[in-house]
Backbone bond lengths (Angstrom), bond angles and torsions (degrees), N, CA, C in turn:
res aa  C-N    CA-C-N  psi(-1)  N-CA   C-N-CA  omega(-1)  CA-C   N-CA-C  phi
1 X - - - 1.454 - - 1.537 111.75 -
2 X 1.324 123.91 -25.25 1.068 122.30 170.74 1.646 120.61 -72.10
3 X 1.148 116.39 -22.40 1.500 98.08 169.99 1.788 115.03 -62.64
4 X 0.870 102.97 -38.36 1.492 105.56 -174.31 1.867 112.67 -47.61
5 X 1.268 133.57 -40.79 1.472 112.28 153.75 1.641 129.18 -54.01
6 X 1.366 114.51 -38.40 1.298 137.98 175.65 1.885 99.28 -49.11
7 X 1.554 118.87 -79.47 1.241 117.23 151.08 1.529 112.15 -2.56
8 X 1.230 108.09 -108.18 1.566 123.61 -177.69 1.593 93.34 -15.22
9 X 1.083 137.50 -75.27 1.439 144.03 -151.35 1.770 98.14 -76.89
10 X 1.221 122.70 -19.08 1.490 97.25 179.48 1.630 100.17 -88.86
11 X 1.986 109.80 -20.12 1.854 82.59 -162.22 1.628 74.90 -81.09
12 X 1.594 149.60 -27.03 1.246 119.65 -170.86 1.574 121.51 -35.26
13 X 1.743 98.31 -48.33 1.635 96.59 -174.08 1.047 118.73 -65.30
14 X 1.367 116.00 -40.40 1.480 134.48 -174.13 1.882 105.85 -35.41
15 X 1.964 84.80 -71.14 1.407 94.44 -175.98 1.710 120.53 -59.27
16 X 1.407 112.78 -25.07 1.261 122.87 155.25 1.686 112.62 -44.26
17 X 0.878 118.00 -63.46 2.003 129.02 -167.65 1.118 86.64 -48.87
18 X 2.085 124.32 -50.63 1.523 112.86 -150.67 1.115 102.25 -67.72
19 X 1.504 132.84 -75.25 1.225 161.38 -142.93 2.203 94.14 -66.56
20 X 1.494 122.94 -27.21 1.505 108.82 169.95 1.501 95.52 -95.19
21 X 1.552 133.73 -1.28 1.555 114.78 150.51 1.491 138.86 -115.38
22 X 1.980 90.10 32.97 1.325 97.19 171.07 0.815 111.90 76.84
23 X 1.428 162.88 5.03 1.758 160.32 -131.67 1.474 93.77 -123.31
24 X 1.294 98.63 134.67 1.645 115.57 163.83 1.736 99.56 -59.75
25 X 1.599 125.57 -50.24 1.312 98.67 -168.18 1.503 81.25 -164.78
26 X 1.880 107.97 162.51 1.639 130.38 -178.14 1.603 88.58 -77.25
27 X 1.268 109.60 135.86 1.707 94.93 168.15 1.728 98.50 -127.37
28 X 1.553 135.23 17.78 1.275 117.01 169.95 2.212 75.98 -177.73
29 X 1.912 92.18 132.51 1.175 119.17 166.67 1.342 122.30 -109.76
30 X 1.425 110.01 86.81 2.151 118.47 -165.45 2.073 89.96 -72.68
31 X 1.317 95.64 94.86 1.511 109.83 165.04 1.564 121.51 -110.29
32 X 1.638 101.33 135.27 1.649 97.49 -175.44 1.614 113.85 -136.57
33 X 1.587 76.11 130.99 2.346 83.34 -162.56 1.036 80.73 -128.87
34 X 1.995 104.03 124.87 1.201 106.38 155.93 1.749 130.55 -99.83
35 X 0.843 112.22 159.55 1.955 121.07 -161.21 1.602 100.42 -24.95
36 X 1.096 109.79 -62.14 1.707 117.58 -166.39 1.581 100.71 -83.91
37 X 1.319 126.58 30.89 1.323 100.58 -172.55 1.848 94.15 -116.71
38 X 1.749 116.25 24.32 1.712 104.57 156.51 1.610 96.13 84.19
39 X 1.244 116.64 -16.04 1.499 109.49 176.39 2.067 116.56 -100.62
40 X 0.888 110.51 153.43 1.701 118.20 161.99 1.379 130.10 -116.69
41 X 1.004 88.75 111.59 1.873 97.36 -172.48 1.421 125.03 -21.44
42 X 1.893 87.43 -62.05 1.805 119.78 175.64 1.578 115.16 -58.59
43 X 1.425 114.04 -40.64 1.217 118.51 169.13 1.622 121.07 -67.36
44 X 1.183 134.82 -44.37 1.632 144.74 119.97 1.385 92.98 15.38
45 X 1.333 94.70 -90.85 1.783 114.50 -138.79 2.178 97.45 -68.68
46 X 1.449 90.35 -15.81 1.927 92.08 -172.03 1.560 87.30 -90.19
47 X 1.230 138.13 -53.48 1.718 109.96 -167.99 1.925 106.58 -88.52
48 X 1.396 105.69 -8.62 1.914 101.96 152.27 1.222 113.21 -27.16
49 X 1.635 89.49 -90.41 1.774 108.00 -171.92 1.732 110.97 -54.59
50 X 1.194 137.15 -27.22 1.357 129.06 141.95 1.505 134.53 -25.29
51 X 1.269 108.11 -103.83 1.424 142.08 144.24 1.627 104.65 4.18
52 X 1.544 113.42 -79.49 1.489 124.18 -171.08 1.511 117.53 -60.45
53 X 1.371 102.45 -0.46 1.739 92.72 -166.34 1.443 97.29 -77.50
54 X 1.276 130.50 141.95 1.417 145.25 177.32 1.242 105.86 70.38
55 X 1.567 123.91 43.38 1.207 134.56 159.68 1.787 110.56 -134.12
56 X 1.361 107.25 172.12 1.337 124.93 -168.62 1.374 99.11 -66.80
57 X 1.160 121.61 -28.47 1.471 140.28 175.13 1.668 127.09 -58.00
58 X 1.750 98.89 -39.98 1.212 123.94 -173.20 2.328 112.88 -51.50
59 X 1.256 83.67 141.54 2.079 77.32 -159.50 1.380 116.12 67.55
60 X 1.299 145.60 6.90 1.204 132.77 143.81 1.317 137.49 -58.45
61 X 1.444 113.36 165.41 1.621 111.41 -170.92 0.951 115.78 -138.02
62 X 1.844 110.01 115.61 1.353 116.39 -177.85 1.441 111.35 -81.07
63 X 1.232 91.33 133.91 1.703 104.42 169.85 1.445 121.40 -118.94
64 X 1.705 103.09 98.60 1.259 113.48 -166.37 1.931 119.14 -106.84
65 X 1.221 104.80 106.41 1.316 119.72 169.57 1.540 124.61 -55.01
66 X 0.870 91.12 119.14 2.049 82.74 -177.86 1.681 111.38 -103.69
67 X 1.138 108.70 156.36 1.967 103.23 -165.42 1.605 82.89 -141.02
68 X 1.450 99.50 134.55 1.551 119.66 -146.42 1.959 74.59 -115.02
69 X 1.542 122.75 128.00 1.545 120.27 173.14 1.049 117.33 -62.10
70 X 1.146 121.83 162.50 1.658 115.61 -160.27 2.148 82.25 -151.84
71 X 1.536 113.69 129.45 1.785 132.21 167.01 1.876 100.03 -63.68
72 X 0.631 90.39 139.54 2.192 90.17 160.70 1.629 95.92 -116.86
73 X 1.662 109.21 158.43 1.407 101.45 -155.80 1.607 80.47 -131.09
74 X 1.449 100.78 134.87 1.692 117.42 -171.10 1.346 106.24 -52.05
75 X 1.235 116.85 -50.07 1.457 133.74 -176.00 1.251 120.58 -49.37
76 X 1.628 100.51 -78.76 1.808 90.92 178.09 1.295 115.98 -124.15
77 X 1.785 98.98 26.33 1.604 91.63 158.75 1.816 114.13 89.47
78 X 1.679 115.99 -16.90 1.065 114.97 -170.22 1.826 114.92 -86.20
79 X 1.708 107.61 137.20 1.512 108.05 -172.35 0.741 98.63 -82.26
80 X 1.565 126.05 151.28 1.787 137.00 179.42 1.472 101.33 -145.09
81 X 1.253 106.24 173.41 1.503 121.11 -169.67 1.836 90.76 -118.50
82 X 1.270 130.79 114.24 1.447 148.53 176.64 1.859 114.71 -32.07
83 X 1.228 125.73 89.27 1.771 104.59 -167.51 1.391 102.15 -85.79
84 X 1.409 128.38 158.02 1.264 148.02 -160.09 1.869 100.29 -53.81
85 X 1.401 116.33 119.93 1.635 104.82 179.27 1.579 99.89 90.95
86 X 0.990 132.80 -30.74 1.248 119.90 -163.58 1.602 121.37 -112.99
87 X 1.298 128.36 165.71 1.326 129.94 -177.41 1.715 102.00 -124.83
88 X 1.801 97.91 -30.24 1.436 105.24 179.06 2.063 140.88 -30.44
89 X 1.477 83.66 117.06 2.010 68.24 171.17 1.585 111.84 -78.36
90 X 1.591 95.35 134.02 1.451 92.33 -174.66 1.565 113.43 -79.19
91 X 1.573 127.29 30.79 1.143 125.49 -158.65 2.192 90.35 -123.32
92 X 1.457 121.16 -64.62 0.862 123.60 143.89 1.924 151.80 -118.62
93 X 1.568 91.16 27.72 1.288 98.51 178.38 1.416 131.97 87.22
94 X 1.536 104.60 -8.34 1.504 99.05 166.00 1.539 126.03 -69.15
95 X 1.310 119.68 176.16 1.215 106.19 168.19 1.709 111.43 -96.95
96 X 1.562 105.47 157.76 1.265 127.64 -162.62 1.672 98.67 -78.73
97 X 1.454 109.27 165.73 1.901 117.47 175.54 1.408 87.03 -117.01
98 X 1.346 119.13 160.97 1.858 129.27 143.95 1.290 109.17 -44.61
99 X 1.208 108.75 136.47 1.383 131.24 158.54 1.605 106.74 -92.23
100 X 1.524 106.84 163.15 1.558 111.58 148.15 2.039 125.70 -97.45
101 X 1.713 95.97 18.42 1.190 99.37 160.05 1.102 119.97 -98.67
102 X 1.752 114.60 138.23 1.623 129.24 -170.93 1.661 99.97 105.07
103 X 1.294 121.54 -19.81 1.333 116.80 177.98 1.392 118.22 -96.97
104 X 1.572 124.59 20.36 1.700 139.75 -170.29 1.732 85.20 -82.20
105 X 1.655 87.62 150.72 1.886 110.17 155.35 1.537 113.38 -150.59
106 X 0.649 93.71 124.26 2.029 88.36 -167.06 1.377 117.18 -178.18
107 X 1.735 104.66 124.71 1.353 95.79 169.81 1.656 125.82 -63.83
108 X 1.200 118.42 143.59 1.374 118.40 -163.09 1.797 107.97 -89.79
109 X 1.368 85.57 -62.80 1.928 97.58 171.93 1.585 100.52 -156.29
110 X 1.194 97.18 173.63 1.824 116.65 -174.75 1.160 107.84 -142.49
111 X 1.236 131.68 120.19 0.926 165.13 158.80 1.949 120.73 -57.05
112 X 1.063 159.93 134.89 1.105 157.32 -108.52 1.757 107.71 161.27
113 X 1.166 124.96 160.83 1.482 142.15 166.27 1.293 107.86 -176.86
């Protein structure tokens, strides 16, 4: 349920971008949520197509990137993607820290005509 304000605020900008470049209408929203960042793509894209109808927004297409979290490894520094059970770097075996990758939300670019 929480994406649904989030929504509201991306076609705001969106429709914002169109309307200071003049555009009859947004025709593609390059959005990027990564896994841990509390958002759902599908949920996004279900109060989108809601939300946008009778906006500049309305028939547009979000194009949403997903960013899979990735450990950084104290040792030698290398980013990895976490395997099931494990903390391990698969490079030398230490264990991995949190990153702030997989935790992005951000419109990327907007698209216009």
């Amino acid at each position: 349920m929480h994406e649904y304000p989030v929504t509201e605020q991306i076609i705001g900008i969106a429709t914002k971008h169109g309307l200071d470049a003049r555009a009859s209408e947004v025709s593609v929203i390059h959005l990027v949520v990564g896994e841990q960042s509390g958002y759902i793509g599908e949920s996004i894209q279900m109060y989108f197509d809601i939300i946008s109808e009778g906006t500049l927004c309305e028939g547009a297409r979000l194009d949403i990137k997903s960013v899979r979290p990735k450990l950084s490894c104290p040792s030698c520094g290398t980013l990895f993607e976490r395997k099931p059970m494990s903390f391990a770097c698969p490079k030398c075996g230490t264990d991995g820290a949190p990153t702030e990758i997989g935790k992005e939300f951000y419109i990327e670019s907007i698209e216009v005509i």
